[in-house]
N, C-alpha and C positions, 0 to 999 in steps of 0.2 A: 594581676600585678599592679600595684600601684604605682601609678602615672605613665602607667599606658591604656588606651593611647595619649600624649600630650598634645597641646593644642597650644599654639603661642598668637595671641589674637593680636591685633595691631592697638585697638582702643573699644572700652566695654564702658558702660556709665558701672558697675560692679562687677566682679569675675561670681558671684556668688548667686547675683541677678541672672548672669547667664547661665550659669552651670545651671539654675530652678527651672529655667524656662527651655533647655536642652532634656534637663530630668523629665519634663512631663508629657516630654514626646513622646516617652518609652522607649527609647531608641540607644539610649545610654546604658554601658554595662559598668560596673563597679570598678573604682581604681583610675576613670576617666583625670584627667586632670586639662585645669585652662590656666593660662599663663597670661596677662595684660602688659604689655607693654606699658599702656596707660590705661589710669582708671578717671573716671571724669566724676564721679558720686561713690570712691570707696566707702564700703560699710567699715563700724567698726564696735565693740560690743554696747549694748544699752541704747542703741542710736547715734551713737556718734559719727562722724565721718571721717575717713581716712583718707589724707591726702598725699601724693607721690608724683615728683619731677618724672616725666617721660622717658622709661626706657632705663630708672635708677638702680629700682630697687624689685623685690618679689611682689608679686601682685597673682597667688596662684590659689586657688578652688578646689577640690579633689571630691567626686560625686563616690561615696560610700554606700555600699548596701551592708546593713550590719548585722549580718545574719546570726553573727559568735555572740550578740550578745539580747540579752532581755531590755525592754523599757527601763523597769529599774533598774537597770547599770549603767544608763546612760554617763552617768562621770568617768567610767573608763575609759570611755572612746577621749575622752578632756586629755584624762590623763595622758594615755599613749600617746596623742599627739603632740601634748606638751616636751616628755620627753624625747620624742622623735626627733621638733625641730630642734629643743635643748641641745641634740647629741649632734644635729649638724652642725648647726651658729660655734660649740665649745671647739670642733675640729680646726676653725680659721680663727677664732678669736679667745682661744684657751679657757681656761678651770674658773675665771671670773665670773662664768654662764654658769645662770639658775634661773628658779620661775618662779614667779613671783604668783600667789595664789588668784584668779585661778588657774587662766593657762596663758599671761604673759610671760614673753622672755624676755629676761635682763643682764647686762653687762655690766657689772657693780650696782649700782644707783639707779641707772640710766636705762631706757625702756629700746631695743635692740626692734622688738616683734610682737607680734597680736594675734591670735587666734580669736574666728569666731564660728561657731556651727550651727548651722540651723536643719531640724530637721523636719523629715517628710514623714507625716503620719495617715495612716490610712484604717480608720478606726483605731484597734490594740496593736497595729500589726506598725515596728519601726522602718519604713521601705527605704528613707536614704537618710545619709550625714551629710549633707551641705557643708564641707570641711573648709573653710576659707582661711588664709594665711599670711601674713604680709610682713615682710623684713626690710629696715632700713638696710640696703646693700650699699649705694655710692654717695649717696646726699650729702652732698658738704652744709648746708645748712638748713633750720626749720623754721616753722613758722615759732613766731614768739609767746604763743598761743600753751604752746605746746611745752610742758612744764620739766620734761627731762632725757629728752630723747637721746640715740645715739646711734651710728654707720656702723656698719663696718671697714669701711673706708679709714672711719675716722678712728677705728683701733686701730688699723693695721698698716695706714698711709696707702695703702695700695688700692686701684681700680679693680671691678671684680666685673665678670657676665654675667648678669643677672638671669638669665635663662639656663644657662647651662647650671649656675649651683642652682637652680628650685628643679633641675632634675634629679640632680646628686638630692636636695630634700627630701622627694619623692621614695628615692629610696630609702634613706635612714627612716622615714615614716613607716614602711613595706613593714621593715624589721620589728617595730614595736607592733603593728597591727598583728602581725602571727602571734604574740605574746597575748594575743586578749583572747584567752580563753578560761574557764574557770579556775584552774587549775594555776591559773597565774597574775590572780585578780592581785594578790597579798603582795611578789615579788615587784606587779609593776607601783602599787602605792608605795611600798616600801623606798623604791627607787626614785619616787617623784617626791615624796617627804624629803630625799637626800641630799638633794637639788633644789629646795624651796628656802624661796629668800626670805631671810630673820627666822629659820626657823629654832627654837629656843633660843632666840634672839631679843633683848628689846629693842621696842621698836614704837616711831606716834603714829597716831592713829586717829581719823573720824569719823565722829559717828552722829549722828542726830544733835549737828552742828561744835558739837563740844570736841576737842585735840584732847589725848589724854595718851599715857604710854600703854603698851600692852607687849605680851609674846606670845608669841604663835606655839601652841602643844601640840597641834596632832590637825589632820582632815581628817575628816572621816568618810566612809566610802562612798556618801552619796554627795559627797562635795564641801558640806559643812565644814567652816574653820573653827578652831576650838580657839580663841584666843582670852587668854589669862588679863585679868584687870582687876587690880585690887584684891587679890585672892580669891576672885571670883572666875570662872570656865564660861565665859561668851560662846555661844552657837551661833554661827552665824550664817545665814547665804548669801548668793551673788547679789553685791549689788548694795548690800547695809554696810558695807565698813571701806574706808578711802586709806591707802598707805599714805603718810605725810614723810615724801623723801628732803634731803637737804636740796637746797639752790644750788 
């Protein structure tokens, strides 16, 4: 079951760092999940680092053994979690929630949460998902740094517990993880396509310095964005193409 057992740690320099180095005790079974209060060196995708007031906001881990699926599938595992935590964050902050390609979540414009995964490979063989997760929960403000972020605090006026919803998370993630089996690779892209921000949508974009407009047509199963420029079908993967949202 996923996010048992859980773990609410007091201060980790990463929840992502700990869950790796709890993973290779062997000691950890699947579904484990760690919770930080604080992170003092949150990761966050490509190197970046994710930073969070003490006690605000989600700061939670979840060690995966991904037995349902092959190497090459690994974008599923993306997917399911995207929409997992999609179908949490939409329950308190409505139909505004989507995901912005690959597997942030956003509340209009404005970047709500971050997914990052890292895994554990052992030869051929996928042994864990290093599933890391982090939601603006109470933050009334951020760094200036930081180009569009957004609370949940700050949709809803309200204070939240930050440990008790990344349980409730835990769960709504359970529900999508049963969904990854072959037989349901179609309905969960299908589902994440329908939930993706701009999708036939225009929208700016950059790339290898240049802003230019484009629209998103389709992912494809191994994560690739197909996005449309000039009448031309852009392939793209993580990491070559920047959303340019408004101020």
């Amino acid at each position: 079951m996923t996010g048992q057992p859980f773990y609410i740690l007091n201060s980790v320099d990463s929840t992502n760092n700990y869950a790796m180095e709890q993973v290779n005790t062997g000691l950890v079974t699947s579904g484990t999940a760690w919770f930080a209060m604080e992170q003092t060196a949150g990761k966050g995708q490509r190197g970046k680092q994710w930073s969070s007031p003490k006690g605000e906001n989600i700061a939670l881990t979840i060690a995966l053994e991904p037995t349902m699926l092959p190497l090459s599938r690994q974008f599923m595992l993306s997917v399911a979690v995207a929409l997992g935590a999609s179908d949490f964050f939409s329950k308190y902050a409505g139909d505004e929630t989507g995901i912005k390609w690959s597997n942030d979540i956003y509340w209009r414009d404005r970047k709500a949460g971050g997914i990052l995964i890292e895994n554990v490979l052992r030869g051929n063989t996928w042994q864990y998902a290093i599933t890391g997760i982090g939601f603006n929960i109470n933050q009334a403000s951020f760094p200036s740094h930081l180009p569009n972020p957004v609370s949940l605090r700050q949709i809803t006026g309200k204070t939240w517990d930050s440990a008790t919803l990344a349980k409730e998370l835990c769960q709504f993630l359970h529900l999508r993880f049963e969904q990854l089996y072959p037989a349901h690779y179609n309905d969960l892209l299908d589902a994440y396509k329908s939930r993706l921000v701009r999708m036939n949508k225009p929208g700016l974009y950059k790339k290898d310095g240049e802003i230019f407009e484009g629209t998103i047509k389709d992912v494809l199963p191994d994560g690739k964005l197909c996005l449309e420029k000039d009448g031309n079908i852009l392939q793209l993967g993580f990491g070559e193409i920047e959303f340019i949202f408004p101020k």
